[in-house]
N, C-alpha and C positions, 0 to 999 in steps of 0.2 A: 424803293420804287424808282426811285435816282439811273439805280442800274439798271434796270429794265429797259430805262428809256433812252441811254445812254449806249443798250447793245441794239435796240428797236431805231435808233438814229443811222448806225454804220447797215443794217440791213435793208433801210429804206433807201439810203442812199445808194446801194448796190443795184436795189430795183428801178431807180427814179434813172438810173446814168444806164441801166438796159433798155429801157421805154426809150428815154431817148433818143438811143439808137436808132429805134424803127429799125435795124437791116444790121442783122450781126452774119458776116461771111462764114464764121464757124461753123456756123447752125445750116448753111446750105442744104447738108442732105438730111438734113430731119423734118419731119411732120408730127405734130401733135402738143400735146400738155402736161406741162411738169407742174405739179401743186409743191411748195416747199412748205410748209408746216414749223413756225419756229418755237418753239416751247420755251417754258418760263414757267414751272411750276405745272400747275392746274391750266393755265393759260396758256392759249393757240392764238400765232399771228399768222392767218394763209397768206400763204400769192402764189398767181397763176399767172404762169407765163405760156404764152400759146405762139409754137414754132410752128412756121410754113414755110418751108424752103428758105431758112433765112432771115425771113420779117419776123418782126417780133412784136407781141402786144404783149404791158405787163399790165397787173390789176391784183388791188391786194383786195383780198376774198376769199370765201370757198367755194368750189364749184367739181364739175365732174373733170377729171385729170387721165392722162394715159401712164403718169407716173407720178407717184407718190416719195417724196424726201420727207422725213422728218427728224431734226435735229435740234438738238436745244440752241436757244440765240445765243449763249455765249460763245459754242461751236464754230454756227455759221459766220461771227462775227470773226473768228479766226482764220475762216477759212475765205471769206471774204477779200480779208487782208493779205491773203497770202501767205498764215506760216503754218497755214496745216492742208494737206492734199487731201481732197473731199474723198477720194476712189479710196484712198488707203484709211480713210475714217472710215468708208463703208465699210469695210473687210473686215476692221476693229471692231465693228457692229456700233460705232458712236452714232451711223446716222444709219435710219429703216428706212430701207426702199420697197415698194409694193409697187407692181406695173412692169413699165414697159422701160429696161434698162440698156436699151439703145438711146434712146433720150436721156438717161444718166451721163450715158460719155459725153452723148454732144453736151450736155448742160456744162458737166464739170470741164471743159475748155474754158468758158468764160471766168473761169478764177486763175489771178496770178498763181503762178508754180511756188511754190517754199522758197524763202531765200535759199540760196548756197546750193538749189538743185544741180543747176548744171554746173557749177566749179567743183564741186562735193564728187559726181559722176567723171568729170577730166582729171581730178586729182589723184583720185583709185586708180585710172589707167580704164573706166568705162570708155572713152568715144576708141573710134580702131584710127590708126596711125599712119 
């Protein structure tokens, strides 16, 4: 139970420093509702985050969403932190999306990039010259 609450800490803490915000500029051109859903077994922790142009309301709950994440907390706890890219967890199928995956992109802005992304991309010879 230790861990549960322990990856339930780094999640909250994710939603509690978005509320805060009030006003994330990422989310500018989005409207609507992302439900993240964090699993842990048998057990669901929601939250709903409701984007309007920007403003942001968070509330952990269930309620109706225009898009649907669900991932397990250890996951989102990674992804949180920064060393797993949420987009490329979708495609692995780690995290189900159901909805409206234009709010996906805007969402997945709000999480730090992987370490070593962009040095990893200059080092290859990815940026152009």
């Amino acid at each position: 139970m230790s861990n549960t609450m322990a990856t339930g800490d780094a999640a909250t803490a994710f939603f509690e420093e978005l509320a805060r915000r009030g006003h994330e500029p990422l989310l500018a051109q989005g409207r609507g509702t992302v439900r993240v859903e964090l699993t842990n077994g048998s057990e669901s922790e929601p939250w709903l985050v409701a984007i309007d142009r920007g403003d942001v309301t968070v509330v952990q709950g269930r309620g109706e969403a225009d898009c649907t994440l669900r991932a397990s907390s250890e996951l989102f706890q990674r992804i949180a932190a920064g060393e797993v890219n949420a987009l490329a967890a979708v495609l692995r199928g780690a995290i189900a999306v159901d909805g409206n995956w234009h709010l996906l992109v805007l969402f997945q802005r709000l999480f730090p990039s992987p370490a070593g992304t962009a040095a990893t991309a200059a080092a290859s010879g990815g940026t152009s010259r």
